[in-house]
PLY file of the C-alpha trace (Angstrom):
ply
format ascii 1.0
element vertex 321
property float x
property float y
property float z
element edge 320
property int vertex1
property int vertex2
end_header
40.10 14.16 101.34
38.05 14.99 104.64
39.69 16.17 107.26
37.93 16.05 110.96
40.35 18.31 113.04
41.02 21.35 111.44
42.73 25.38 111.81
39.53 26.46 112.13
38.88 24.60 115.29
40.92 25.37 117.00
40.45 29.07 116.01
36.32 28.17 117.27
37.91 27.47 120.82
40.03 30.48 120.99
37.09 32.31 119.86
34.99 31.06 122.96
37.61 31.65 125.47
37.91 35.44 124.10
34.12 35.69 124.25
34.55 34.61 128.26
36.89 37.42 128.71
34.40 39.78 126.76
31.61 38.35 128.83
33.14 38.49 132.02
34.20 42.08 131.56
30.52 43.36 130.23
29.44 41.86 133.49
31.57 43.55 136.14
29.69 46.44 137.27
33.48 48.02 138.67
35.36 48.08 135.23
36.94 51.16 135.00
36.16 50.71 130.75
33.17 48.44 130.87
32.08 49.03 127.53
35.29 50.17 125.52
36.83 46.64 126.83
33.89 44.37 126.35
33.54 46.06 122.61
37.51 45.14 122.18
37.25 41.62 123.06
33.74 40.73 121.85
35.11 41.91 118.52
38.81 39.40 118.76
36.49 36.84 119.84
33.71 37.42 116.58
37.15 37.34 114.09
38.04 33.80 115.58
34.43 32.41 115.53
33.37 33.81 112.43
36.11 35.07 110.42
35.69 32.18 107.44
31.99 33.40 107.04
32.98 37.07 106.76
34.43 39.10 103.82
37.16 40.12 104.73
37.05 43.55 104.06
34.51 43.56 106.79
37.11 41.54 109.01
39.26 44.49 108.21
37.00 46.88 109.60
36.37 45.12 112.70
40.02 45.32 113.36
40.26 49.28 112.59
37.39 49.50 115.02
39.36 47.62 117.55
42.72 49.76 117.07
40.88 52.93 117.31
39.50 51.44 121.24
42.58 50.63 122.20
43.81 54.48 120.85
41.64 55.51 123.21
42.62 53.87 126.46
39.27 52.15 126.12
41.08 48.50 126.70
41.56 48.69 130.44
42.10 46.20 133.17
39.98 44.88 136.14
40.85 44.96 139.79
41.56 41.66 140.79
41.95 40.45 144.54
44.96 38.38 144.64
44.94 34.86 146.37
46.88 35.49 150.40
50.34 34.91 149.83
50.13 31.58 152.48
47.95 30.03 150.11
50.14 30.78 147.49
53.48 29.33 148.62
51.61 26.47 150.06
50.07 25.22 146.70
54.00 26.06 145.09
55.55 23.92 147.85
52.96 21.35 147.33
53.46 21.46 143.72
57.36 22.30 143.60
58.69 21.73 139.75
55.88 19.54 138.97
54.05 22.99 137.99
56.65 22.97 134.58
54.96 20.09 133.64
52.55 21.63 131.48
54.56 23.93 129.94
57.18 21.33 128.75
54.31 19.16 127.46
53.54 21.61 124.48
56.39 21.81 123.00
56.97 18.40 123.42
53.56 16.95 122.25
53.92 19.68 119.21
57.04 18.36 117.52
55.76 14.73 118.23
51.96 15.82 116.83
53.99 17.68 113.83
55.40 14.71 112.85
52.80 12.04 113.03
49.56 13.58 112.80
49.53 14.20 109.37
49.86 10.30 108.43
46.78 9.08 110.53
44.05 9.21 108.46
40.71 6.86 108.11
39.92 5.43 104.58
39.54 8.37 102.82
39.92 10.80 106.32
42.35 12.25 107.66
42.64 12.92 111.42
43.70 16.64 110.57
44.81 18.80 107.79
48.09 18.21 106.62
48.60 21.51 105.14
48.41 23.10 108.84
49.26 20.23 110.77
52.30 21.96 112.98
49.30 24.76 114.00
46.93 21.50 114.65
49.66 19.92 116.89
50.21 23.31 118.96
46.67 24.16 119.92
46.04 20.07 120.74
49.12 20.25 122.75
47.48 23.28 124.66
44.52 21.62 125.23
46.52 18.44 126.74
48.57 20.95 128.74
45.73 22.69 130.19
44.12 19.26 130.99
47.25 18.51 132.39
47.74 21.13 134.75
44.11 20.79 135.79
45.30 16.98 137.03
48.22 18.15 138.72
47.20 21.54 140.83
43.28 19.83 141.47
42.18 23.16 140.75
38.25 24.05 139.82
37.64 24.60 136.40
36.63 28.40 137.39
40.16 28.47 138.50
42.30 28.66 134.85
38.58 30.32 132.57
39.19 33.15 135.59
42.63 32.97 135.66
42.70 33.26 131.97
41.14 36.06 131.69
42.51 38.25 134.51
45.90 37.37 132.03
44.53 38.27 129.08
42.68 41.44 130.23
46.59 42.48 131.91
48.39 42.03 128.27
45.45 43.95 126.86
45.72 45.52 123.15
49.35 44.58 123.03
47.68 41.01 122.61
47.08 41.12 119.08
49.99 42.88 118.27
52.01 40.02 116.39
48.96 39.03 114.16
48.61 42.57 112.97
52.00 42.78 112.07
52.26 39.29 110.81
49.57 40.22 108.22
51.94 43.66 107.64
54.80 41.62 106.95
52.58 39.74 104.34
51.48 43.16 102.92
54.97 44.32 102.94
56.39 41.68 100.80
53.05 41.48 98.13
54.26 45.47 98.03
57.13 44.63 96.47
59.42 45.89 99.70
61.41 43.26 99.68
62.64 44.17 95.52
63.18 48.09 97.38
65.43 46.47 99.71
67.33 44.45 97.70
68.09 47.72 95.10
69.49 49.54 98.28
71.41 47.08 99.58
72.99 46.02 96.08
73.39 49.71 95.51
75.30 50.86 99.02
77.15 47.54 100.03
79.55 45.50 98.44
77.55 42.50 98.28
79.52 40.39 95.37
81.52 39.75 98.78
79.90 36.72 100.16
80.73 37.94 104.19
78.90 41.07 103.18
75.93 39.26 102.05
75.38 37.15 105.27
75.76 40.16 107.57
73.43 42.53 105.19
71.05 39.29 105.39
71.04 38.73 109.38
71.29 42.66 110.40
68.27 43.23 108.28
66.53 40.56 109.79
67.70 42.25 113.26
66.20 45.61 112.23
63.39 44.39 110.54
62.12 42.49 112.98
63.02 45.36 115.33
60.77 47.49 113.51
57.83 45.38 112.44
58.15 44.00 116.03
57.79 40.28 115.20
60.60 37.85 113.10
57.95 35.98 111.05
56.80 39.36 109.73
60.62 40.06 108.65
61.14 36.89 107.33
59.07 37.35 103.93
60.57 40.57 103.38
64.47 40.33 103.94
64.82 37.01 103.03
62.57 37.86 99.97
65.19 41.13 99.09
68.24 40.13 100.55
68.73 36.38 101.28
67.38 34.50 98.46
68.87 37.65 95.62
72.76 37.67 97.43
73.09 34.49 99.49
71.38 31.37 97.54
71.19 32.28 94.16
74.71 34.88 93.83
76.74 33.35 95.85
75.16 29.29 96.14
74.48 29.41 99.74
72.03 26.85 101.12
68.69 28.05 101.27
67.54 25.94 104.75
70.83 27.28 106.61
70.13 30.61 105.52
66.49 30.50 106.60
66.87 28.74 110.37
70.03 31.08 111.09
68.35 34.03 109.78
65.36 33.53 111.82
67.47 33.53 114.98
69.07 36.66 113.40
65.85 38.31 113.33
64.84 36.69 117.12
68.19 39.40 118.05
66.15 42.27 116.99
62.91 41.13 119.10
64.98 41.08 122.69
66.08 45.05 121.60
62.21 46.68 120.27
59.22 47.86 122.34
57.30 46.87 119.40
57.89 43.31 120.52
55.52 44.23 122.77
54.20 41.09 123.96
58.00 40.02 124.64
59.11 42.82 126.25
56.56 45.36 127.58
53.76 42.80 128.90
56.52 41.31 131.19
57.74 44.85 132.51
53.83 45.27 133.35
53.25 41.75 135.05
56.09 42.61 136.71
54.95 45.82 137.84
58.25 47.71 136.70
58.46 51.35 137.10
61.03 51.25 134.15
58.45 49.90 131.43
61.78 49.20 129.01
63.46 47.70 132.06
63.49 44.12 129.78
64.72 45.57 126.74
67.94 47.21 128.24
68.79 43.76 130.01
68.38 42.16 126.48
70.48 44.73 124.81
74.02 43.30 125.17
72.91 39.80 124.74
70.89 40.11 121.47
74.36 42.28 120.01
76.31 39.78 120.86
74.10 36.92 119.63
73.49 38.62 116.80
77.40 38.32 116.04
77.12 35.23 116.62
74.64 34.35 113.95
76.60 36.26 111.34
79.52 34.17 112.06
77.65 31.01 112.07
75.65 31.76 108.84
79.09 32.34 106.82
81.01 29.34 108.01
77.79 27.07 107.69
75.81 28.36 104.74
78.13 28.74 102.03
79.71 25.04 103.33
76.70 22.55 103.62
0 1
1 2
2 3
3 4
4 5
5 6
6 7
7 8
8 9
9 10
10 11
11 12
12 13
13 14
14 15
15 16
16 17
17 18
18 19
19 20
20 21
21 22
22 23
23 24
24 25
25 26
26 27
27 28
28 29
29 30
30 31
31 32
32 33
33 34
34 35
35 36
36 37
37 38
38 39
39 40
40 41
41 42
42 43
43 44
44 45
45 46
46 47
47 48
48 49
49 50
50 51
51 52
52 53
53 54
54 55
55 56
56 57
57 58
58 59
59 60
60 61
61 62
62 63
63 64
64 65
65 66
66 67
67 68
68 69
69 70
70 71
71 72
72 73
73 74
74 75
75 76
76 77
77 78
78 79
79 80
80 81
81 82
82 83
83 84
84 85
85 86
86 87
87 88
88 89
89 90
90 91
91 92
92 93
93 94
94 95
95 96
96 97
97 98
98 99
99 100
100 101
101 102
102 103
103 104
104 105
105 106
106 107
107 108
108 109
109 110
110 111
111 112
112 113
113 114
114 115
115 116
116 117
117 118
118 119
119 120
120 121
121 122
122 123
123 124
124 125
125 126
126 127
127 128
128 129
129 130
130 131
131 132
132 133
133 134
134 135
135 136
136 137
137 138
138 139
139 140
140 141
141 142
142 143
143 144
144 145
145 146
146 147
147 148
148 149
149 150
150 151
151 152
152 153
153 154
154 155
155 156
156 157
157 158
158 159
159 160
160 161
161 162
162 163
163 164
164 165
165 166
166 167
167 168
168 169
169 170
170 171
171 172
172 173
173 174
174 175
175 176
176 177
177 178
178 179
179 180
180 181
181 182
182 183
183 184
184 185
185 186
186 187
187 188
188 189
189 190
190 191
191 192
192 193
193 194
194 195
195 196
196 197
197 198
198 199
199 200
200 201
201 202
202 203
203 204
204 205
205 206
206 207
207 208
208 209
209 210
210 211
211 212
212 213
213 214
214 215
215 216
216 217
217 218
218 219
219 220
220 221
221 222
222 223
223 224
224 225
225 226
226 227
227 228
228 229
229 230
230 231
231 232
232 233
233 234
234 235
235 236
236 237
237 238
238 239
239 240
240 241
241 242
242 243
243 244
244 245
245 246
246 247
247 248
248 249
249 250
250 251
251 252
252 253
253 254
254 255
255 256
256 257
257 258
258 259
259 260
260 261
261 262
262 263
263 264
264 265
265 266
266 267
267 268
268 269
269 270
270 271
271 272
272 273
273 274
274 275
275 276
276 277
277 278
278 279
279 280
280 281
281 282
282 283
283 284
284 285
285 286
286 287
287 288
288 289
289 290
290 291
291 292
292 293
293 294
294 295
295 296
296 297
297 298
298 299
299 300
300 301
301 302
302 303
303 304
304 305
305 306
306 307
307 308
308 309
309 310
310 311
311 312
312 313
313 314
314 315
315 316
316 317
317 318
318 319
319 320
């Protein structure tokens, strides 16, 4: 069957708003890394818009290129003049909570898109692709959000492409951190890591001890994830070596428990690592803290103790349900 909205769409429109950023920066005479930057996103944005027509070895490349810029310092930020402050705290009186709106529609519209886009299809049609329909009903949700907000603030349409950018250009590099180590996660566990970690553990724990299994399972999601700097990265490797091996098939556990609690296992370790970097360091910079690591030692003590908690849960509920 035909689908007429699919991943690759939206990946199109990404692709375009990256090429703004790229454009914008290639025209601003006052860049302090006109060309290094421009280079940086003009390459993201050629991935997005052409990445299905590429080998991918080349796409590998391209991204090699792009690490060695941002090595370099060569992915800088712009000098932007800031709106007065007046005008500012008049639009957020004017506005007041209203301006959550749009934030609280995509997660809303996602889980209601994830759930009933899939069936809507025209004869032999379908409205999108099943297979990615949850990815479909986030970057459609986006779209509705950013149409959203445009409604509510009456802003220009110069106002969020600029906007956009000036964001995009102040996360920098950091920016594509979680797909490269997405894909690493995905290299990882075709490596055969996740067999090396299950040896080690089996070898230096007592895991025929089913409490022992859960917290070897949700640490090392914790320090994976710490590590690789993103959960979903973890995921394939842990629960590959340590969660499916011990908890499901040793000891019976129930594979979904173990999967949603170990994810928020592994979500302990991203509030603790500077490789989280798009969690933790981009918010120390928008900010403007002098401690960039200020974020991570206010998440400390609350991802320890949450990561307790998860252990506990996991036992009680996984080996129960």
């Amino acid at each position: 069957m035909k689908n007429i909205i699919t991943l690759d769409h939206i990946y199109y429109l990404l692709g375009i708003i990256v090429a703004f950023v790229a454009y914008r920066v290639a025209r601003n005479p006052n860049h302090p890394s006109r060309i290094g930057s421009s280079l940086f996103w003009g390459i993201f944005a050629f991935t997005f818009l052409f990445g299905q027509a590429i080998p991918y070895v080349v796409t590998g490349y391209l991204v090699l290129i792009m690490v060695v810029i941002a090595a370099a310092g060569k992915v800088r930020e712009s000098k932007h003049e800031e709106h007065p402050k007046s005008e500012r705290e008049a639009h957020a009186a004017r506005l007041k909570d209203k301006i959550f709106i749009p934030a609280l529609v995509i997660p809303v519209l996602t889980v209601i898109g994830s759930f009933t886009l899939d069936k809507i299809h025209f004869g032999n049609v379908n409205l999108v692709d099943p297979e990615m329909v949850t990815l479909i009903a986030l970057g459609l949700s986006t779209i509705i959000a950013f149409f959203s907000a445009q409604y509510l603030t009456k802003a220009k349409f110069s106002v969020p492409m600029n906007e956009g950018s000036r964001l995009m250009e102040t996360v920098g590099w950091a920016i594509i951190l979680p797909q490269m180590l997405s894909a690493l996660g995905a290299i990882f566990a075709k490596a055969g890591v996740g067999d090396v970690v299950s040896k080690v553990v089996g070898d230096v724990l007592p895991t025929q001890i089913p409490f022992v299994a859960v917290a070897a399972y949700c640490i090392g999601m914790a320090l994976f994830t710490m590590i690789m700097g993103n959960a979903f990265a973890a995921f394939a490797v842990i629960t590959g070596g340590i969660g499916l091996p011990l908890i499901v098939h040793a000891h019976g556990g129930n594979p979904a428990i173990m999967a949603a609690i170990g994810m928020f296992a592994g979500y302990c370790g991203t509030l603790m690592t500077p490789m989280a970097a798009n969690f933790n360091i981009v918010p120390a910079m928008l900010l403007d803290l002098k401690d960039k690591n200020a974020v991570i030692k206010a998440q400390v003590p609350i991802g320890v103790v949450l990561l307790g908690i998860n252990i506990v849960l996991m036992y009680f509920l996984v080996y129960h349900f």
